[in-house]
LOLODREN-963489 format. One record per residue (C-alpha): residue in three letters; x, y, z. Coordinates in Angstrom, 1 decimal. Layout:
N
ALA | X | Y | Z
...
! end
This chain:
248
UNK | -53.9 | 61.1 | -86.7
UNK | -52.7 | 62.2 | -83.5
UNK | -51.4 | 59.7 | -80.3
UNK | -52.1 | 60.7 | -76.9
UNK | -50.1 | 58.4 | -73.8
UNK | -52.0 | 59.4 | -70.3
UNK | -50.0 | 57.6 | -67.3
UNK | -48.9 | 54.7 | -69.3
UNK | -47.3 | 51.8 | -67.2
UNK | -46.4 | 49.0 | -67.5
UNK | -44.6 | 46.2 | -65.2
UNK | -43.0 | 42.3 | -65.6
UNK | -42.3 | 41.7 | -61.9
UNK | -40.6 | 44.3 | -60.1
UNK | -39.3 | 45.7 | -63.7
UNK | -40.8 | 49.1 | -64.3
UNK | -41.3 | 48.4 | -68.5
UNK | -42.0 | 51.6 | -69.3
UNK | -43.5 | 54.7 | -67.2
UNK | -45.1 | 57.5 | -69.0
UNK | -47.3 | 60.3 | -67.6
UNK | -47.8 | 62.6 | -70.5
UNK | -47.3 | 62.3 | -74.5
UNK | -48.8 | 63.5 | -77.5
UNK | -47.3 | 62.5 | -80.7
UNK | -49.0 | 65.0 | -83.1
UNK | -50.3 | 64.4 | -86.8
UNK | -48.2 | 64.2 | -89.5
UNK | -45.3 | 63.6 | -87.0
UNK | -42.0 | 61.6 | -87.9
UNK | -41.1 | 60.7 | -84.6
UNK | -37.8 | 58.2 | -83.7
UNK | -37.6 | 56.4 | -80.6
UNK | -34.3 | 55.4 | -79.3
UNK | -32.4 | 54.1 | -76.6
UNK | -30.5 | 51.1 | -75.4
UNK | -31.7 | 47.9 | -74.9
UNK | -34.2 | 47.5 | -72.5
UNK | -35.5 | 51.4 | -72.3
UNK | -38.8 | 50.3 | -73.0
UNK | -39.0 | 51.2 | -76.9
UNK | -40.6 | 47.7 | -77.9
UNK | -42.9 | 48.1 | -75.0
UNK | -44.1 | 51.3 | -75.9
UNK | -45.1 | 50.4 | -79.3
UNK | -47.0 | 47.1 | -78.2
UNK | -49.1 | 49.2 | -75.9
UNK | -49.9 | 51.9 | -78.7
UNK | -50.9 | 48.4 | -80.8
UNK | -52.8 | 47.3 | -77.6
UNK | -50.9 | 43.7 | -78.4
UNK | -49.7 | 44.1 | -74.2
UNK | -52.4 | 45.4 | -71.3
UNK | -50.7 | 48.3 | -69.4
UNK | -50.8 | 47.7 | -65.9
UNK | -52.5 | 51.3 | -65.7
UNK | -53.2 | 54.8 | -67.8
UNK | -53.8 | 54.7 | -71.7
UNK | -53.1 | 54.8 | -75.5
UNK | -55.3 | 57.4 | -77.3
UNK | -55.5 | 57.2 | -81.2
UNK | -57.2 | 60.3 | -82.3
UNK | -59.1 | 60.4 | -79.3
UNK | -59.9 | 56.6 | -79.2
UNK | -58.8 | 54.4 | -76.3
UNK | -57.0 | 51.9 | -78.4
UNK | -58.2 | 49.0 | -75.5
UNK | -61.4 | 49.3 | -76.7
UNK | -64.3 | 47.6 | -75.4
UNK | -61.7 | 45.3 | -73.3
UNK | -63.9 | 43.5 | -69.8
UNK | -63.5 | 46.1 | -67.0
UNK | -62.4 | 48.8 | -69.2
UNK | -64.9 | 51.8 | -69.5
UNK | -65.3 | 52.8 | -72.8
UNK | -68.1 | 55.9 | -74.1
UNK | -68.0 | 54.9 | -77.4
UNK | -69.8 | 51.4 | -79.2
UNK | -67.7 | 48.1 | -78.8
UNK | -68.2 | 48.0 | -82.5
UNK | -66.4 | 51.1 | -83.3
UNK | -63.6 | 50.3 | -80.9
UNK | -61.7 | 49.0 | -83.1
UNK | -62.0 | 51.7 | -85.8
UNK | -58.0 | 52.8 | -85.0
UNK | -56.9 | 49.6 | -86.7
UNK | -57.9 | 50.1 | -89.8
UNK | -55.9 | 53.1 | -90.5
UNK | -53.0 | 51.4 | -88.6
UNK | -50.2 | 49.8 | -90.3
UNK | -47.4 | 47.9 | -88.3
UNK | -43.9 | 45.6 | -88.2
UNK | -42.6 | 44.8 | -84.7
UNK | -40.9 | 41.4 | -85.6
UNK | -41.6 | 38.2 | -87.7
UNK | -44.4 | 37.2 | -85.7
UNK | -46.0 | 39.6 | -87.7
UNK | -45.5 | 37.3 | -91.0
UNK | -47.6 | 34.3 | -91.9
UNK | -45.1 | 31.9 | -93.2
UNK | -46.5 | 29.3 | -94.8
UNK | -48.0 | 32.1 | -97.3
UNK | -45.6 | 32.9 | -100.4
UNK | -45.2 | 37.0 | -100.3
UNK | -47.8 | 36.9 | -103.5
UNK | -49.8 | 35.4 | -100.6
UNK | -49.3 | 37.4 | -97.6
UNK | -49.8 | 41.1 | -99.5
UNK | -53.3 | 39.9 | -101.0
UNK | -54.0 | 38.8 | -97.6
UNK | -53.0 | 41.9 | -95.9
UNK | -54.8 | 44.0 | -98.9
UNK | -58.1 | 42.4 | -98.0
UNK | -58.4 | 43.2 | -94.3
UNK | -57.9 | 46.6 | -95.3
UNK | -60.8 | 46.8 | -98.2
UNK | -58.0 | 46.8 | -101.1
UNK | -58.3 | 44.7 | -104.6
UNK | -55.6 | 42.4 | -106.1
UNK | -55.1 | 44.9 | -108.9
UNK | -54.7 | 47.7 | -106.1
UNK | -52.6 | 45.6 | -104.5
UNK | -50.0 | 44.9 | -107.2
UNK | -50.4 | 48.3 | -108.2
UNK | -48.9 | 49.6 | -105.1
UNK | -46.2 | 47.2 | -104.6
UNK | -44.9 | 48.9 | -107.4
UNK | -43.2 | 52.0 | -105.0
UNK | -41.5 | 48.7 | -103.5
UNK | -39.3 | 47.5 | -106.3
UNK | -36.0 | 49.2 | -105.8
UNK | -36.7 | 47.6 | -101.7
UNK | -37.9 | 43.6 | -103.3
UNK | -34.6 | 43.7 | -106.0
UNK | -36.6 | 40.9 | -107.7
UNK | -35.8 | 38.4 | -105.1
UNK | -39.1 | 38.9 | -103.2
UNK | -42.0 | 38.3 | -105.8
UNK | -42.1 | 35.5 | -108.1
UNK | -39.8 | 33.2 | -106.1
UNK | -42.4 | 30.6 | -105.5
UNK | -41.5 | 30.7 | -101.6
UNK | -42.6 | 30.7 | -98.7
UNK | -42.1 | 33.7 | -96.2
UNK | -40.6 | 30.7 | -94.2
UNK | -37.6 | 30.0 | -96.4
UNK | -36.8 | 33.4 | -96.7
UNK | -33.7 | 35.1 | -95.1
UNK | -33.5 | 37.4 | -92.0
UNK | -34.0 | 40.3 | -94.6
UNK | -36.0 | 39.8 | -96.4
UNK | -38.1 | 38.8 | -94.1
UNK | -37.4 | 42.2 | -92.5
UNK | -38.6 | 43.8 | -95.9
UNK | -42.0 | 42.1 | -96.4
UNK | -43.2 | 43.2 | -92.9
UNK | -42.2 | 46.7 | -93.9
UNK | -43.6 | 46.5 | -97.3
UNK | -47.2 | 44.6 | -95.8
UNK | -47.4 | 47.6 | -93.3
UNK | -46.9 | 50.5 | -96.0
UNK | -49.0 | 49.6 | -98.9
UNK | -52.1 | 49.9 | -97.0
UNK | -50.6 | 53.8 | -97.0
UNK | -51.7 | 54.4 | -93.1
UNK | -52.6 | 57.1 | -91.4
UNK | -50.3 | 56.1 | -88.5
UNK | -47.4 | 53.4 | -89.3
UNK | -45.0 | 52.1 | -86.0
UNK | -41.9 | 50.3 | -86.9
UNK | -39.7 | 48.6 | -84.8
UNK | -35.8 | 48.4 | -85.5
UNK | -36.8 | 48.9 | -89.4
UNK | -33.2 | 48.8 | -90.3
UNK | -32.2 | 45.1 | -88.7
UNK | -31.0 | 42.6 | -91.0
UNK | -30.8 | 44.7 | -93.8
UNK | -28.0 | 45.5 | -96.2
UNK | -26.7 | 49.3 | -96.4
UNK | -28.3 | 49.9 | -99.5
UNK | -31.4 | 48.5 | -98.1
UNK | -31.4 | 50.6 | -95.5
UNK | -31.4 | 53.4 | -97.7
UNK | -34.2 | 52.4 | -99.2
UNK | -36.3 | 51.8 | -96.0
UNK | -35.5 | 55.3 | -95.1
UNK | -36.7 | 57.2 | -98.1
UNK | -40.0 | 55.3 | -98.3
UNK | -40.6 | 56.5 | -94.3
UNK | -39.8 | 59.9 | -95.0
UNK | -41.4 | 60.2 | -98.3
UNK | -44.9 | 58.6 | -96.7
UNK | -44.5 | 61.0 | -93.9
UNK | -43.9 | 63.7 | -96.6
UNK | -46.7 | 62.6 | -99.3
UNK | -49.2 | 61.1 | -97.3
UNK | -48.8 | 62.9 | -93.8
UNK | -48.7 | 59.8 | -91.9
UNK | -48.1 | 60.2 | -88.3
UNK | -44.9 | 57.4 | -88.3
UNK | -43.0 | 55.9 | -85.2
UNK | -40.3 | 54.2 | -85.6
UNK | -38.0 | 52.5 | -82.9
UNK | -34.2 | 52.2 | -83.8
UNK | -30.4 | 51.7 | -82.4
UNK | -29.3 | 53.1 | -86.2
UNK | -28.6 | 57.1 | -84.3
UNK | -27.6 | 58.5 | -88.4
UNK | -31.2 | 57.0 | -90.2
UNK | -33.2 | 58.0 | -87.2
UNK | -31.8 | 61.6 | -87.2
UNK | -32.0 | 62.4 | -91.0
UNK | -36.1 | 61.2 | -91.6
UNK | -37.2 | 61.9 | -88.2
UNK | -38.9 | 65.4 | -87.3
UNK | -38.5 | 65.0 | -83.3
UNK | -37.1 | 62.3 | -81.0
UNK | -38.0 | 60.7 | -78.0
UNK | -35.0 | 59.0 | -75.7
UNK | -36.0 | 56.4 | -73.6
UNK | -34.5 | 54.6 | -70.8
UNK | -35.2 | 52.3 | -68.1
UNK | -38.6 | 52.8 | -68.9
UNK | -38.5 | 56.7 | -68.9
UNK | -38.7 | 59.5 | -71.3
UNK | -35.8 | 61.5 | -70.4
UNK | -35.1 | 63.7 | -73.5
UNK | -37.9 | 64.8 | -76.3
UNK | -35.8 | 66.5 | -79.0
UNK | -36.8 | 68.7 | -81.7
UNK | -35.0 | 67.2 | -84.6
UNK | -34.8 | 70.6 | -87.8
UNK | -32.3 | 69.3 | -90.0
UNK | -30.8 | 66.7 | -87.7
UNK | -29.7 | 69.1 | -85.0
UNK | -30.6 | 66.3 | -82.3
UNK | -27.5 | 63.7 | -82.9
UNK | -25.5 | 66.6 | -81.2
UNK | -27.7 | 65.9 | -78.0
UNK | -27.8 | 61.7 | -78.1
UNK | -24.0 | 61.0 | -79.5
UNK | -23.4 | 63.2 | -75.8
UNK | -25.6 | 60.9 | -74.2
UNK | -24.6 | 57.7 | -75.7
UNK | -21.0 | 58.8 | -75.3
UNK | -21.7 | 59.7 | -72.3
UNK | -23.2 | 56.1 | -71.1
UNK | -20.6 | 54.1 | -72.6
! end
């Protein structure tokens, strides 16, 4: 599934958030979105997820305006079929994301059944997840409330991947979580991308993970794309260490 940005803006006063005429992220795509804080990575990926309004343009997901039906938005396509991207959508921006007075047991059934997926698929395909959970996830008898930074961190992740999505956007994946853990995170990205050929986005500050999964990167800042990078083999950390160096 291919994403298509058409004049995508959006502003919180007189901050531009992000300002984007033209994008295609094509299918099957491994893409890494970096820059420093504020260039507008979060924002982007809460307008793909239509959880923000842009202030003008749009977020196509193979060829479907991701707004939908929304009042005063034209649409050619049945408000009941507008919201036909979600379902092969999986995401983790931050803990909002998380129900916490569910156990994990709790929250993966829950997240199974919006998507059409038994209990027995369910605990079938947490399976992939067990070198990520290191038995402190399932079968503690807690809630997602009471559990640390991390592992909170790894249930979102986990929640957005077993649905196995056709597009999957993660934001700062890596946070909170301990080197090996980040390991971990990385391989089940790239080896989705690889298996499955999920069209995956994925905001990060971590330059090393981003450049060894990803297959092209995007550098944002102040709102702006100012570098899209082929990434074969890592060749674009040369191009963003400059930058960063640059910058600091």
């Amino acid at each position: 599934m291919d994403l298509k940005i058409e004049n995508l803006k959006k502003v919180y006063g007189e901050k531009v958030a992000l300002d984007i005429t033209d994008l295609t992220i094509q299918s099957g795509e491994l893409v890494g979105l970096v820059g420093n804080n504020g260039a507008g990575k979060t924002t982007l990926l809460r307008l793909i997820l239509d959880l923000i309004k842009a202030d003008s343009g749009r977020v196509l997901s193979d060829g479907q305006d991701v707004t939908g039906a929304r009042d005063g938005h034209p649409t050619d396509f049945k408000a009941a079929d507008s919201l036909a991207w979600k379902r092969y959508t999986g995401s983790f921006i931050d803990g909002r994301f998380l129900i916490d007075f569910y156990t994990p047991e709790e929250y993966f059934t829950f997240i199974g059944k919006l998507y059409g997926l038994t209990e027995d698929t369910v605990r079938e395909r947490l399976k992939v997840f067990e070198p990520l959970m290191h038995d402190e996830i399932l079968g503690t008898r807690k809630y997602l409330r009471d559990f640390s930074e991390g592992n909170r961190q790894k249930i979102g992740i986990i929640g957005a991947m077993m649905i196995r999505p056709k597009v999957l956007l993660l934001d700062e994946p890596f946070n909170y979580l301990d080197p090996s853990s980040q390991i971990v995170v990385a391989r089940l990205i790239a080896d989705m991308n690889r298996e499955l050929g999920t069209t995956v986005v994925i905001s990060s500050h971590n330059l090393s993970f981003v450049s060894d999964i990803s297959t092209r990167i995007l550098l944002l800042e102040k709102g702006l794309l100012i570098k899209d990078l082929p990434n074969s083999e890592g060749s674009a950390i040369a191009a963003l260490n400059d930058y960063f160096n640059a910058e600091a």
